[in-house]
KOLMARVO-704037 format. One record per residue: y, z negated, x negated of N, C-alpha, C in turn; residue in one letter. Coordinates in steps of 0.05 Angstrom, whole numbers, plus 5000, padded with zeros to 4 digits. Each point is the difference from the previous one (the first is absolute). Layout:
<rs>
YZXYZXYZXA/...
</rs>
This chain:
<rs>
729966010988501050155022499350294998X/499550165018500350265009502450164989X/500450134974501950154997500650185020X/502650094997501350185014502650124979X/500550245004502650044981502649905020X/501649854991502349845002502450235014X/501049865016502850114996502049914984X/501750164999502749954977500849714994X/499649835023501549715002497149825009X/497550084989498149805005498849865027X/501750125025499649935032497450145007X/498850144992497650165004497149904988X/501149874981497249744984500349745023X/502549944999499849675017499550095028X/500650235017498550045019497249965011X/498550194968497949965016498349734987X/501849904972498749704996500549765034X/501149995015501149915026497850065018X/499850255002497250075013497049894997X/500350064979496949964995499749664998X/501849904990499349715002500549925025X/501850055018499949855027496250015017X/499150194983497850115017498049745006X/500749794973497249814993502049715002X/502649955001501849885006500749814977X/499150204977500849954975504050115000X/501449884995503050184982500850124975X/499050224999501950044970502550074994X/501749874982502549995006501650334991X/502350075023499850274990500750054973X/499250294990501150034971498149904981X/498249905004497849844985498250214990X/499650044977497150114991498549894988X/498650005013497049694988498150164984X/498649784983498450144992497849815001X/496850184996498249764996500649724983X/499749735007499949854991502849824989X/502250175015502649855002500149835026X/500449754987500849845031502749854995X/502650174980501549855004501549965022X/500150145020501750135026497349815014X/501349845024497650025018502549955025X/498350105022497050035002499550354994X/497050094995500250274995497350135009X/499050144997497550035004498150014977X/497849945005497650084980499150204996X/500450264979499650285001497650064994X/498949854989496750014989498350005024X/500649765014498649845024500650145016X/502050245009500750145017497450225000X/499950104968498050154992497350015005X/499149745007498649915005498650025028X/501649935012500550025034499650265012X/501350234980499550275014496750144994X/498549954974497750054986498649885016X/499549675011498049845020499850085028X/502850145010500550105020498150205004X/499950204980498650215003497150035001X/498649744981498449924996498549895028X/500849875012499249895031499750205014X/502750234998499650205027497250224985X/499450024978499150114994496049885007X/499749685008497349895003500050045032X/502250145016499649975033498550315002X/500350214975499050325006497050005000X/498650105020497850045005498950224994X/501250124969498450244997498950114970X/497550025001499449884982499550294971X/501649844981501150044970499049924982X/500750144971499749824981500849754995X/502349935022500449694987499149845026X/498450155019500149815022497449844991X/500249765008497949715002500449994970X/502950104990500149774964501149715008X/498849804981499649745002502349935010X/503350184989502549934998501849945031X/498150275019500350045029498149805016X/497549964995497949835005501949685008X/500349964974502249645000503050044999X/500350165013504550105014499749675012X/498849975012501249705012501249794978X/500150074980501749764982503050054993X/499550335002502650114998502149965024X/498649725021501250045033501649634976X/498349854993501349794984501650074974X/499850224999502750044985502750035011X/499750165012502150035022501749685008X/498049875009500549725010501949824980X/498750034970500749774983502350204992X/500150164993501950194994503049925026X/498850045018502949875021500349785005X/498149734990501449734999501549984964X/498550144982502950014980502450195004X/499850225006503250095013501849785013X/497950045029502149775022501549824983X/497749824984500749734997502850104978X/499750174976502250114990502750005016X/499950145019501850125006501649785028X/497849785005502149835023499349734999X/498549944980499549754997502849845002X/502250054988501649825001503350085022X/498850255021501050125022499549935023X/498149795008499149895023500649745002X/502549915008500149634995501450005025X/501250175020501149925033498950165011X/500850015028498350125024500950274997X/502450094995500750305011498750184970X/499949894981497750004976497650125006X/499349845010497050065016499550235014X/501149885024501350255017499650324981X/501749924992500850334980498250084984X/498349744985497350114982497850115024X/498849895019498550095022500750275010X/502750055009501350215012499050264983X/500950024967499250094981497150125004X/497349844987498850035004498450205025X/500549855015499750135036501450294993X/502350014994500950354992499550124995X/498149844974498650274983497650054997X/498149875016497550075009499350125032X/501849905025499550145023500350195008X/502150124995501450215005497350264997X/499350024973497650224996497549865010X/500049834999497549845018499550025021X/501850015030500350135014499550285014X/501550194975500350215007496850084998X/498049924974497550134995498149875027X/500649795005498249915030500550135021X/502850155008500350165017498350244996X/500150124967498550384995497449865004X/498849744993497150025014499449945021X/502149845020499050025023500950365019X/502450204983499350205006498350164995X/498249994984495950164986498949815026X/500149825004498149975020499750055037X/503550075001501050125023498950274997X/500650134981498750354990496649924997X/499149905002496749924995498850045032X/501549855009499349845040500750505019X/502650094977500450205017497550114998X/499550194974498450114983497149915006X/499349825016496749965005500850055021X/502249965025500050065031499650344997X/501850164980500650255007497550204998X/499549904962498050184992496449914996X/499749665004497849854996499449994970X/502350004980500350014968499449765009X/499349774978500149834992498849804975X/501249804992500949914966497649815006X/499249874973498449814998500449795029X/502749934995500349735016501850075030X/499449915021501050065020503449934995X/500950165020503149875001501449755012X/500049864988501849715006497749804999X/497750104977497349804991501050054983X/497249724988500549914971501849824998X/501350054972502649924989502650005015X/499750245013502450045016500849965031X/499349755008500249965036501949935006X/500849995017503049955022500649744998X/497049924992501549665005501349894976X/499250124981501449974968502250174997X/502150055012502350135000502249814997X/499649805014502349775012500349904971X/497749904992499149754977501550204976X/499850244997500650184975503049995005X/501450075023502450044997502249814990X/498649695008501249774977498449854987X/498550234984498949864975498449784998X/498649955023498949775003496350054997X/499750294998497150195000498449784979X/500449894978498449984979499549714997X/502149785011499249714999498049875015X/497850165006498049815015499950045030X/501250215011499450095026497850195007X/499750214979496950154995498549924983X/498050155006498649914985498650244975X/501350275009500650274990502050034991X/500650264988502150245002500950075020X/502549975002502350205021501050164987X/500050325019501750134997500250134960X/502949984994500850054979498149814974X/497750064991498549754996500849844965X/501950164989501149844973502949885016X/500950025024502049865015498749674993X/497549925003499249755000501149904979X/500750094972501649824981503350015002X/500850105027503349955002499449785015X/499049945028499649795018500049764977X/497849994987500149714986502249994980X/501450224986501849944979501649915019X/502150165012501349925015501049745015X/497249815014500749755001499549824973X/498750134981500649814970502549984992X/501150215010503450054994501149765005X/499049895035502349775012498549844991X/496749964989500149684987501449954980X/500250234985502349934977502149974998X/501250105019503849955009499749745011X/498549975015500749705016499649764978X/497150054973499949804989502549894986X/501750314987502550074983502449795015X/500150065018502749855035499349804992X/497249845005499749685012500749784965X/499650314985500949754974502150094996X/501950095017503149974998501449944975X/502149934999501549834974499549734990X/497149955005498749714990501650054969X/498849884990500149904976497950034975X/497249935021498650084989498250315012X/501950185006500150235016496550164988X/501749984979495850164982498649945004X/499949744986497549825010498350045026X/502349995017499350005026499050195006X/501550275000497950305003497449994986X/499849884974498050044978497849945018X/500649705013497849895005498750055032X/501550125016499050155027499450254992X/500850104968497850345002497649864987X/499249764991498250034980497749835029X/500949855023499049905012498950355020X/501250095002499650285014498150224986X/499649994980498550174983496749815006X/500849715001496849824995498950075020X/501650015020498849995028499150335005X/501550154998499850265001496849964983X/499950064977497850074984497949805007X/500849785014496849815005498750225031X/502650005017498550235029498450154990X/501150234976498250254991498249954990X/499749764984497549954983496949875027X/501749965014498649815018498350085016X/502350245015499250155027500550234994X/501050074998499850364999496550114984X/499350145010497250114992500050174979X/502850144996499750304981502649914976X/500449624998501349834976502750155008X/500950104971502850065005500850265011X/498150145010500050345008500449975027X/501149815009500749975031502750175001X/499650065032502250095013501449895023X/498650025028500750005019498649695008X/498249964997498949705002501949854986X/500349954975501549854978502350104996X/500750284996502650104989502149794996X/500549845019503149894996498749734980X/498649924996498449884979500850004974X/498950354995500450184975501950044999X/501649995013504050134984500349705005X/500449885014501549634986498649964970X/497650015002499649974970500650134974X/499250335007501650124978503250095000X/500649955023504249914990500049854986X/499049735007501249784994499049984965X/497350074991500350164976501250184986X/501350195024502550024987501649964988X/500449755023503049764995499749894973X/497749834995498549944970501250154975X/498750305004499850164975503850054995X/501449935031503150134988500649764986X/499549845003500849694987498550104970X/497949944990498850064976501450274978X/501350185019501250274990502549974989X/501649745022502849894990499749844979X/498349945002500649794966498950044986X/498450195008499650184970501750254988X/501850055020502650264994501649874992X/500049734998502049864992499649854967X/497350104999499749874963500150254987X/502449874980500250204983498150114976X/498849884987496950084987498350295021X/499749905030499050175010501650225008X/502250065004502850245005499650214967X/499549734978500450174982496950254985X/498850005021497250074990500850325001X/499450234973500250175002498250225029X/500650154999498550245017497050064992X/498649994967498250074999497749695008X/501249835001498249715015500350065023X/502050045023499150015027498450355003X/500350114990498850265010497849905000X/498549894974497449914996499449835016X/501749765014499449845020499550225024X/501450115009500550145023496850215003X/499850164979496950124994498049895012X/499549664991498649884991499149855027X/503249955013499249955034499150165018X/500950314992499150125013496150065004X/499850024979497049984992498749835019X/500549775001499749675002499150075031X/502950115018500449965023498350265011X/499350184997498650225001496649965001X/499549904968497449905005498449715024X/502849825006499549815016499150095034X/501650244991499650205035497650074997X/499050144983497350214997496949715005X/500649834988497749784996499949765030X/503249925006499949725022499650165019X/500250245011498750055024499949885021X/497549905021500749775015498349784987X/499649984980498949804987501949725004X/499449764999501249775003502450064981X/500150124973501949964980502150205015X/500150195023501850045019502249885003X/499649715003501949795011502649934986X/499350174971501449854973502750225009X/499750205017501450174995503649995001X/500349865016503349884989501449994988X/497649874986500649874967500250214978X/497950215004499450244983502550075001X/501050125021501850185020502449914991X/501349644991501949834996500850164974X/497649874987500450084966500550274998X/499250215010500950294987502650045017X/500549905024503550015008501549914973X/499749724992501049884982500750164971X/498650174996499550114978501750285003X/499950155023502150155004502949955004X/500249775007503049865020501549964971X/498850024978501849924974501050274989X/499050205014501250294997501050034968X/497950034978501049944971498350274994X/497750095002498050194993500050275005X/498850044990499550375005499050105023X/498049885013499750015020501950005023X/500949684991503350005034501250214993X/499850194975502450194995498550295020X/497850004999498050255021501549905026X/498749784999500449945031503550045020X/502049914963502350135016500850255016X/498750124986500450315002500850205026X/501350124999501150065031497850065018X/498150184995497450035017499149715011X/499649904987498149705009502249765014X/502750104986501749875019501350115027X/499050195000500650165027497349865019X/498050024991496949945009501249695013X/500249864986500649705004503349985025X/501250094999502350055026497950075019X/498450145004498650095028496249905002X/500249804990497949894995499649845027X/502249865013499149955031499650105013X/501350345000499250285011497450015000X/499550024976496450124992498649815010X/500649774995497249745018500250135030X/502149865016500050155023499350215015X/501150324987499050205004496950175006X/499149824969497650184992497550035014X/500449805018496649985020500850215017X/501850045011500650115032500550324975X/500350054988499250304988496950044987X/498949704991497050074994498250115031X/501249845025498150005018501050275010X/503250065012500450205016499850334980X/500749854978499750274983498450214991X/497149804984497650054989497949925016X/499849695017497649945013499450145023X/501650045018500150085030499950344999X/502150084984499950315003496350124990X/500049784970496550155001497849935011X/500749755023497949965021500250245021X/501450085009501150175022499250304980X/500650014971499550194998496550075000X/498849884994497749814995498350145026X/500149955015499749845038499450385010X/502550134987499950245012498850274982X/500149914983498650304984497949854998X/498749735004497149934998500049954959X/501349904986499550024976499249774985X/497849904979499649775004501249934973X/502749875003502649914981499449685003X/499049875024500849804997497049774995X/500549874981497249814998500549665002X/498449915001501049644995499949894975X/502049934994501149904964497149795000X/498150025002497849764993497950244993X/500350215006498550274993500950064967X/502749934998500450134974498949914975X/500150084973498549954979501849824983X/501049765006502349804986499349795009X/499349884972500449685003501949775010X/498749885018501349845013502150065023X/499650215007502450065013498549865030X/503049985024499549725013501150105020X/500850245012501550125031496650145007X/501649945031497350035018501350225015X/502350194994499550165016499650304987X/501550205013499050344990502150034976X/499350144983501250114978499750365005X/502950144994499850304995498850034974X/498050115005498550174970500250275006X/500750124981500850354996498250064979X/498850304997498550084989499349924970X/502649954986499849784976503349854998X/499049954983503149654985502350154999X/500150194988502250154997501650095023X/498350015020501850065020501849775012X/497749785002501349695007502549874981X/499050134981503049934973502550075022X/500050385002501650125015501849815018X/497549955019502549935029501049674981X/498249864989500849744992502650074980X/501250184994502350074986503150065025X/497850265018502049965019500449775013X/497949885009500749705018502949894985X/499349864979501349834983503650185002X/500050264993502550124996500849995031X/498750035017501450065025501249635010X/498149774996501249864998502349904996X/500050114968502549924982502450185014X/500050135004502150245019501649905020X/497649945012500449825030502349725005X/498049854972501649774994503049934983X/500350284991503050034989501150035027X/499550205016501350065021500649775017X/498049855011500349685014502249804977X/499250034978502149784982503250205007X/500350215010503150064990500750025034X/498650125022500850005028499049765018X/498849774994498749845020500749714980X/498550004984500149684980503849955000X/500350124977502949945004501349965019X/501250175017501550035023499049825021X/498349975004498749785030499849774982X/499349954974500449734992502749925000X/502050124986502849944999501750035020X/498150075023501949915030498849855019X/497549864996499549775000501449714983X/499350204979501749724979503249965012X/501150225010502549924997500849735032X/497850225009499649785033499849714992X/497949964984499549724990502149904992X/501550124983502949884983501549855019X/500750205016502650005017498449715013X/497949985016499449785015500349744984X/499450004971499849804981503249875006X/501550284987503249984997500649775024X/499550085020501649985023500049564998X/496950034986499749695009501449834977X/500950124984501549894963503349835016X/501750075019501849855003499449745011X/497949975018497849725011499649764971X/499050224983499449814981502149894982X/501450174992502849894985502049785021X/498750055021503049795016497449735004X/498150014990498549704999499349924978X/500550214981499049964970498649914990X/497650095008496649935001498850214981X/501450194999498550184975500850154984X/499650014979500650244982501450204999X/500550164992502050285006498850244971X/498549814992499850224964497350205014X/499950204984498050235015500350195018X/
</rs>
């Protein structure tokens, strides 16, 4: 957790432990101070994996900047698309953590969906409105002054007719055949309905008997099928988005689901609980290495495909929170990073484009300066965008703004995690409750379901 100094009677730690966990719809119970690699308390969060989340975060918003640096076209930014299946497998082991055995009646459901829906729309929303206002300011700004940006206003990516489809999430399952709008929005659309394949699979195996089994065997039938589409049809394997996307997150959830099962019974042998700190550090090193060099080499190479699996194993290796590393990763900085890590996915395009891209086209356009070239001009291997890159007189300058980008991000996205995320999620959520609530006396006077959760 995020230190803070306490008040006298401890209400000032469980505050904001309450907070921060409602954010991911994890609970920590108040008064709790966790530490890496305690799971006697559950449910709780993963502090490592949190750590994680805020560093990858940065890492993605940092492959959308078009300006070119010492680190721009490194291999690490080049293949960010694996870091989009981390994300994925990373939230089918949370979820599955945290409600696998919370979804067995309808108002259950209900409430896990509601959840979800809370804490992704709300800022989802709001960022499709600031870009469909840049492109209202785009349509003035070419009537007034005849300025104008690469792309006309309400072309491209961004047309009228893809407004509807964005506002319920429906942009990324197979209705374009592009980018809309907010264009890392495409991995909420598909998480999102992976959400309800997984609640519904969780509901339909009810209080069977053989209740596991039963989930076991509709995620493992859901992963075959998922991974036979990608292997099949998709052209660019597992680096799909908007063609496949909902593809790619059924499969790597449900790998998720897998790796939380493999994690429980292995937190549960004692041989493995008892392994000192200087074996997992060395494990933890050792993955890191592993998972790093797998980025730099699979590329879009066929061995691409493995990436799940890569992606599984180094979750796995953190989720045991024993090492020196999960102890970095606790750290208040990187756990601050990881609280606003939905911020930073979200945010960071609509400040790469309105911030850095647009102001130095326009600045560009009018003092006549020639800043902008096509990334296929530059001197880097393999690099694979077809459009303009800012080049400034040398690297150092591009370091510059690629410092500010990144900080003004991070700024931005504290500010959205404390005035927008919270507050519009938790009055949604509470909306959801109340409607759940209302239907709980229906069920007790037929006694058809559950009451635990």
């Amino acid at each position: 957790m995020v230190q803070r100094p306490a008040d006298g009677d401890g209400t000032c730690k469980q505050r904001l432990a309450s907070r921060l966990a409602n954010t991911s719809g994890i609970t920590v119970p108040e008064g709790t101070d966790m530490q890496p690699g305690d799971r006697s308390i559950q449910p709780n969060r993963f502090i490592a994996l949190d750590g994680w989340r805020g560093i990858i975060a940065c890492i993605i918003a940092l492959c959308h900047l078009n300006v070119y640096s010492h680190i721009y076209g490194a291999t690490i930014l080049q293949h960010a698309y694996i870091f989009v299946d981390f994300f994925f497998v990373l939230s089918g082991f949370v979820i599955t953590y945290s409600y696998i055995d919370r979804i067995t009646n309808a108002p259950q459901l209900a409430t896990f969906i509601g959840k979800r829906f809370s804490r992704i729309w709300p800022l989802h929303i709001i960022m499709l409105a600031a870009f469909i206002g840049c492109e209202i300011l785009k349509l003035f700004m070419l009537s007034k002054t005849g300025i104008s940006t690469e792309t006309a206003p309400f072309e491209g990516n961004n047309t009228l007719s893809s407004i509807i489809p964005n506002v319920f999430l429906i942009h990324s399952i197979g209705i374009f055949d592009n980018y809309t709008w907010n264009i890392p929005s495409w991995a909420l659309s598909v998480e999102f309905y992976t959400y309800i394949v997984f609640s519904i699979i969780a509901f339909l195996s009810g209080h069977t008997r053989v209740r596991e089994q039963a989930i076991m065997g509709m995620m493992i039938a859901t992963s075959a099928i998922s991974y036979f589409v990608i292997l099949r049809y998709s052209s660019r394997g597992i680096d799909t988005d908007v063609e496949y996307g909902i593809f790619r997150c059924l499969l790597d959830f449900s790998i998720g689901y897998f790796l939380y099962k493999i994690w429980k019974y292995a937190n549960h042998r004692t041989a493995f609980r008892d392994c000192g700190i200087l074996l997992f550090s060395t494990l933890e090193i050792c993955t890191l290495l592993i998972f790093f060099y797998y980025i730099h080499f699979a590329g879009n190479t066929p061995f691409a495909n493995l990436a799940p699996f890569v992606v599984a194993f180094t979750i796995f290796m953190f989720a045991i929170e024993r090492g020196a590393l999960s102890r970095i990763l606790g750290s208040a900085f990187l756990q601050r990073l990881g609280h606003y890590s939905f911020c930073i996915y979200i945010i960071h395009l609509f400040v790469a484009i309105n911030v850095i891209d647009r102001p130095a086209q326009i600045i560009a356009k009018v003092f006549s300066l020639d800043i902008l070239r096509p990334a296929s001009s530059l001197p880097i291997k393999g690099i694979s965008e077809t459009g303009n890159v800012i080049v400034l007189p040398n690297e150092w300058y591009g370091d510059f703004i690629t410092i500010f980008y990144i900080g003004i991000v991070i700024v931005l996205s504290g500010l959205a995690f404390k005035y927008i995320e919270i507050p519009f999620s938790r009055t949604l959520n509470g909306f959801f409750q109340k409607a759940s609530s209302a239907a709980k006396p229906v069920q007790r006077a037929v006694g058809a379901y559950s009451e635990n959760g």
